[in-house]
N, C-alpha and C positions, 0 to 999 in steps of 0.2 A: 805512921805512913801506911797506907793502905796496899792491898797488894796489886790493884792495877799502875802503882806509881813506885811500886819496885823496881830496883835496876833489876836490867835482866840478866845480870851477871850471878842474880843469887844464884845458888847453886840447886834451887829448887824447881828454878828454870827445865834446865836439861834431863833434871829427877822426874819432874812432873811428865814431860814429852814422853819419856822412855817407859815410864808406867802406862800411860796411856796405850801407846802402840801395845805394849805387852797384852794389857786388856783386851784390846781390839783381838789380836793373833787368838788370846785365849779362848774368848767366846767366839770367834769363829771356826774354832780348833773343837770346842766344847761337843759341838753335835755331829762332829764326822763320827768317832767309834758306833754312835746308838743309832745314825741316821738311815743306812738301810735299812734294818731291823725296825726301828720307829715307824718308816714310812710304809713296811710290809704289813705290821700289824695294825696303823692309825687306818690304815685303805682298806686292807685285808688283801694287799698283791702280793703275787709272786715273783721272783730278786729280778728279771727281763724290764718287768712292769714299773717295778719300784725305781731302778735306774732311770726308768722314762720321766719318771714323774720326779725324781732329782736334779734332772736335767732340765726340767723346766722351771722348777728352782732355785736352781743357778741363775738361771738367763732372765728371772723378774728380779731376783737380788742384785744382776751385774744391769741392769738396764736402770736400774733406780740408781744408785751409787753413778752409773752415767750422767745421769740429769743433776745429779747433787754434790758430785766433787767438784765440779768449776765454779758453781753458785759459794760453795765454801770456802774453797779458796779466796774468790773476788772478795767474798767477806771479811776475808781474814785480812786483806790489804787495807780494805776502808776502814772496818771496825776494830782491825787489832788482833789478835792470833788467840787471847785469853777465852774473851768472850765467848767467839767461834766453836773452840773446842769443851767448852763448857756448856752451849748447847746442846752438841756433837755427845758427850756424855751422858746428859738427861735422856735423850733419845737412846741411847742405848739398853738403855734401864728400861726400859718401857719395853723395847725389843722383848729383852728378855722377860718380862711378865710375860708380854704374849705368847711366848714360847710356852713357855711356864704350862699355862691353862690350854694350848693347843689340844683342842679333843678332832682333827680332823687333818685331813693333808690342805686343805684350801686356809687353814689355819696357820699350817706351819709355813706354806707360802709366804701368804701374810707377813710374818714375824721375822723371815727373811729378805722379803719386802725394805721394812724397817731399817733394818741390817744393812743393806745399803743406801738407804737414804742418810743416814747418819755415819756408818763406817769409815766417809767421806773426810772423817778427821785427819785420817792420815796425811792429805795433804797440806792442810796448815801445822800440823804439829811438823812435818817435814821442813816448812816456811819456818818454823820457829826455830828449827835447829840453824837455819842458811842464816838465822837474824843474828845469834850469839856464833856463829863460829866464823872462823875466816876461811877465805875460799881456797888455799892450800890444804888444809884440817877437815874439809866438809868430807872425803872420800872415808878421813878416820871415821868421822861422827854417826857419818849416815853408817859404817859398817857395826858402829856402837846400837845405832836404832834398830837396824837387822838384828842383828844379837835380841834387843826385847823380843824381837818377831818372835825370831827363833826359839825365847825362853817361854814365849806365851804358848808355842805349839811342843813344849814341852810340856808345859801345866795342864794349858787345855784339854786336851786329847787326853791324858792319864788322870785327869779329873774328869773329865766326863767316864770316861770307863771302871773307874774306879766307882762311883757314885752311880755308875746304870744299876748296882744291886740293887739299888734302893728307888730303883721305877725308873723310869726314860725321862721325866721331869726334873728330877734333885737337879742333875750339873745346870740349868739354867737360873734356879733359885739360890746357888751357887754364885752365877756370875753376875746375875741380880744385885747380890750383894754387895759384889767387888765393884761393881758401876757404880753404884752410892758412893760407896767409900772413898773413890777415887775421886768423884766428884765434887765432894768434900772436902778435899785433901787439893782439888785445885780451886775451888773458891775461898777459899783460905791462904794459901801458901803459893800460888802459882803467877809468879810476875807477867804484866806486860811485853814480850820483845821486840816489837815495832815500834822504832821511835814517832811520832806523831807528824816530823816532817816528811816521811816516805810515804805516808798514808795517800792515797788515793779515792776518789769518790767511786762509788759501786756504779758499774756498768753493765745492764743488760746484756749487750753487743759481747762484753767478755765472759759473761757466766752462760752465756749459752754454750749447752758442750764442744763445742767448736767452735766456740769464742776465740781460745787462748792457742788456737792451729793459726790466726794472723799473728799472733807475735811471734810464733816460730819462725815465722818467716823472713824473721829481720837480720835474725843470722843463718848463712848458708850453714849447711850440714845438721843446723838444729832439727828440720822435720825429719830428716834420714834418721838420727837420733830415734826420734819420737817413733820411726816406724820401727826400728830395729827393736824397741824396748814393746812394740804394739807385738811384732813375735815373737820374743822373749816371754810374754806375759800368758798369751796364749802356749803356749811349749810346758811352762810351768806348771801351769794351773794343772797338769794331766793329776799332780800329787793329790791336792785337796780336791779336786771335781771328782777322779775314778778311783781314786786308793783304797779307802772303805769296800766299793763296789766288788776291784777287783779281786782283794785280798778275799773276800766272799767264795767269787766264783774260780780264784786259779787256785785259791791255796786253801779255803777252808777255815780262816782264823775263825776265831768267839768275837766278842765285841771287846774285851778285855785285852785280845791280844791287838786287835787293830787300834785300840788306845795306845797300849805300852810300844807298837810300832810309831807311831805318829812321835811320843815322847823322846825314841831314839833319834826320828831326826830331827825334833828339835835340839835336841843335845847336840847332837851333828853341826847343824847351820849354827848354832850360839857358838861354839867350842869353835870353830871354823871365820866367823868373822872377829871374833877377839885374838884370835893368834895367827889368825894365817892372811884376813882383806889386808889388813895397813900394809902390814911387810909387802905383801904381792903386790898391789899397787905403785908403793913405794920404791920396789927396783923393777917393774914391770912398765908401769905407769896405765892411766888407764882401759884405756882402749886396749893395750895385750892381754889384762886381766880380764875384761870381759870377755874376750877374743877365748880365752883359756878355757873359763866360767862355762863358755858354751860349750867346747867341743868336750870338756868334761861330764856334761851334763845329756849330750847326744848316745855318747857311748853305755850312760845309765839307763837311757833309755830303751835304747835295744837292748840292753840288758834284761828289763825287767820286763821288753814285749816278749821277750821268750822263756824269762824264768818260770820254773817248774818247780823250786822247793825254798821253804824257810830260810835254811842257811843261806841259800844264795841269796835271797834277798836281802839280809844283814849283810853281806859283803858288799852287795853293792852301793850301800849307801856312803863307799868313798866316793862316787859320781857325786851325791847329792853336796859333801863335803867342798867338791872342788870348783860348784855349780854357782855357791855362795858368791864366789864374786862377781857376780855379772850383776845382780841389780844395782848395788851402790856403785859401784863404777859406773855403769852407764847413770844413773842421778848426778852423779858428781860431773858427768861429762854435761847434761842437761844444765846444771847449775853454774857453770863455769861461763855458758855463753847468754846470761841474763844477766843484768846489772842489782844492784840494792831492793829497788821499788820493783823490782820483776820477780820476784824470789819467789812471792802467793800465788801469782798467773803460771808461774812456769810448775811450782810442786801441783796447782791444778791443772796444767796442762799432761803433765806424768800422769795425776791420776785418772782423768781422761782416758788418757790412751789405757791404761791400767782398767779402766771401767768397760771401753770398746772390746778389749780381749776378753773380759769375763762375758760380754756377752756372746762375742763367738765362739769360744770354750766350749759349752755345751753340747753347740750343734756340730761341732768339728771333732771333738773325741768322747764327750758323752754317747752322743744319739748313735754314733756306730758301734759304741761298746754295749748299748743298749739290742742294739741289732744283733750285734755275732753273740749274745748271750741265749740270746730266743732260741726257740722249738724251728723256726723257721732258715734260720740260719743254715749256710751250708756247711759252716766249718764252727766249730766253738772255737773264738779265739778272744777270751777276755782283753790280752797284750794288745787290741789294735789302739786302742789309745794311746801309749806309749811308743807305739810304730808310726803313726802319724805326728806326735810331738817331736821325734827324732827328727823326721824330716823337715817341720817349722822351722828347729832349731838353726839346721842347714843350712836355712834362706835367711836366719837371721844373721848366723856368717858371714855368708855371701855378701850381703849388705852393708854392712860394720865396717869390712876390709876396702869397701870403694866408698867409706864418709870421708870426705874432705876434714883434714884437721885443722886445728881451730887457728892455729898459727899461720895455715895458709890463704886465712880470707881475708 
């Protein structure tokens, strides 16, 4: 039997997704410890300069993964979930060559470019977990996928740091590797989950990035959803957009130690969604868990707009611990009001909106943390990033708490 005509109940199904995500986190994880440092010595800037030019980084990597998670998703509905991410993969590989050979910052652009055109996997591997689980189980599942997040931004980050001895290059030939391997390991081994009657033909009208904002609109409270998780996304992102930057300019780490930071909180969020999402959800349900997720994660933030030393900031990463449930909750909430054959439009409608907040990231707590770092500045205050994410979070409250629940439409 071949493996696109495996049931998807093997258990290499849910293995395969969960490595993949993991991969994804890692090699996006892999060039936060080296990347200021990378970009100061590829440009030859100074740490004001290099945040600039991070920031615009961010914003070709999230403007591409824009254009390319609805397109993959829609894919994933007509062609099947396997395929998809099996593209999704190759691409990745490639990413990471060009990473690899980057002799310039228009390069490492470039390569992050890639990175989201392809990282777009998330949302059908997301569609593949909604294919094998049922819709009570999806709140556990997706907090199992978090969990690879998690365990990938353990890897990543302390593989790349660990491997900057050995040049700025190693961790990407590194994850070169793991992208083959993986690849492998699901053209081989990785079943179809989309039964072939749910399949749909590919629709322009839906793969445009705001294609999948009209199906939102079938059930009330879904677009409220959608924008709630649009500030949620942005609020987040403060960690992987400024953390490298700031830990630079408030606190002084090496690159070695903004690795082995990055590794702690993935240990954090993995350790966090295996023992702590299910249970919370479970007597919370979802919406208080996310409701939680935030204002735990608002109070870390002003935490760490004002933090001044090391130890504090290991302490506070019980915010980042209690933070964890806000994204699978809110999916589960997103997933709960789409039916079987919606499952690829709606995980590309999250990552959508997932792709809109990386692009306003940048310019919303990059380019001022890039500001208050300069000679020009009137105040050095690395923390406004994180003082601005507080406040997103806020309004993502505010929001959350006036969504109509599903049971009353």
């Amino acid at each position: 039997m071949s493996p696109a005509a495996a049931d998807a109940r093997n258990p290499h199904a849910l293995r395969f997704v969960m490595i993949t995500i993991l991969l994804d986190a890692m090699g996006f994880g892999l060039i936060m410890p080296v990347l200021p440092r990378l970009l100061m010595r590829v440009g030859s800037l100074p740490l004001d300069a290099a945040i600039n030019a991070g920031a615009w980084m961010s914003l070709a990597m999230a403007a591409a993964s824009f254009i390319a998670a609805p397109v993959l998703g829609n894919l994933s509905d007509a062609l099947g979930r396997r395929k998809v991410l099996l593209i999704a993969l190759a691409g990745l590989a490639a990413n990471y060559l060009v990473l690899a050979l980057a002799g310039s910052v228009a390069m490492i652009i470039f390569g992050r470019v890639l990175t989201g055109l392809f990282g777009g996997s998330y949302g059908p591997a997301q569609a593949a977990v909604a294919d094998i689980t049922s819709p009570d189980d999806r709140a556990k599942t997706f907090g199992m996928v978090s969990a690879a997040f998690g365990i990938g931004f353990i890897a990543g980050p302390a593989l790349g740091g660990l491997l900057s001895g050995w040049g700025d290059t190693a961790p990407f030939y590194a994850a070169l590797a793991l992208a083959l391997a993986n690849f492998l390991y699901g053209l081989w081994l990785f079943p179809e989950t989309l039964k072939p009657e749910l399949r749909r033909p590919f629709s322009l009208a839906r793969a445009n990035p705001f294609g999948a904002w009209k199906t939102a609109a079938a059930s009330q409270g879904m677009r409220r959803i959608a924008l709630v998780l649009l500030l949620w996304q942005v609020a987040s992102l403060v960690y992987p957009l400024t953390w490298s930057f700031w830990a630079i300019a408030q606190l002084g780490w090496s690159d070695q130690m903004i690795g082995l930071s990055f590794a702690l909180v993935g240990i954090t969020i993995a350790l966090s969604q295996v023992f702590l999402t299910g249970r919370a959800v479970k007597r919370l349900g979802e919406r208080n868990a996310a409701q939680l997720g935030m204002i735990g994660a608002a109070a870390g933030f002003i935490g760490y707009a004002l933090c001044g030393s090391t130890l504090v900031a290991g302490l506070l990463m019980v915010a980042i611990a209690i933070q964890s449930l806000v994204q699978p909750s809110l999916m589960a909430m997103l997933s709960r009001r789409a039916d079987a054959a919606q499952q690829g439009e709606i995980q590309g409608l999250a990552a959508m909106i997932m792709g809109l907040g990386s692009i306003i990231g940048p310019v919303l707590l990059v380019k001022p943390m890039a500001w208050f770092t300069s000679p020009a500045a009137p105040i050095h205050f690395p923390g406004i990033a994180f003082a601005i994410a507080a406040l997103v979070t806020i309004a993502a409250i505010a929001l959350l708490r006036t969504t109509p629940r599903r049971e009353t439409v």
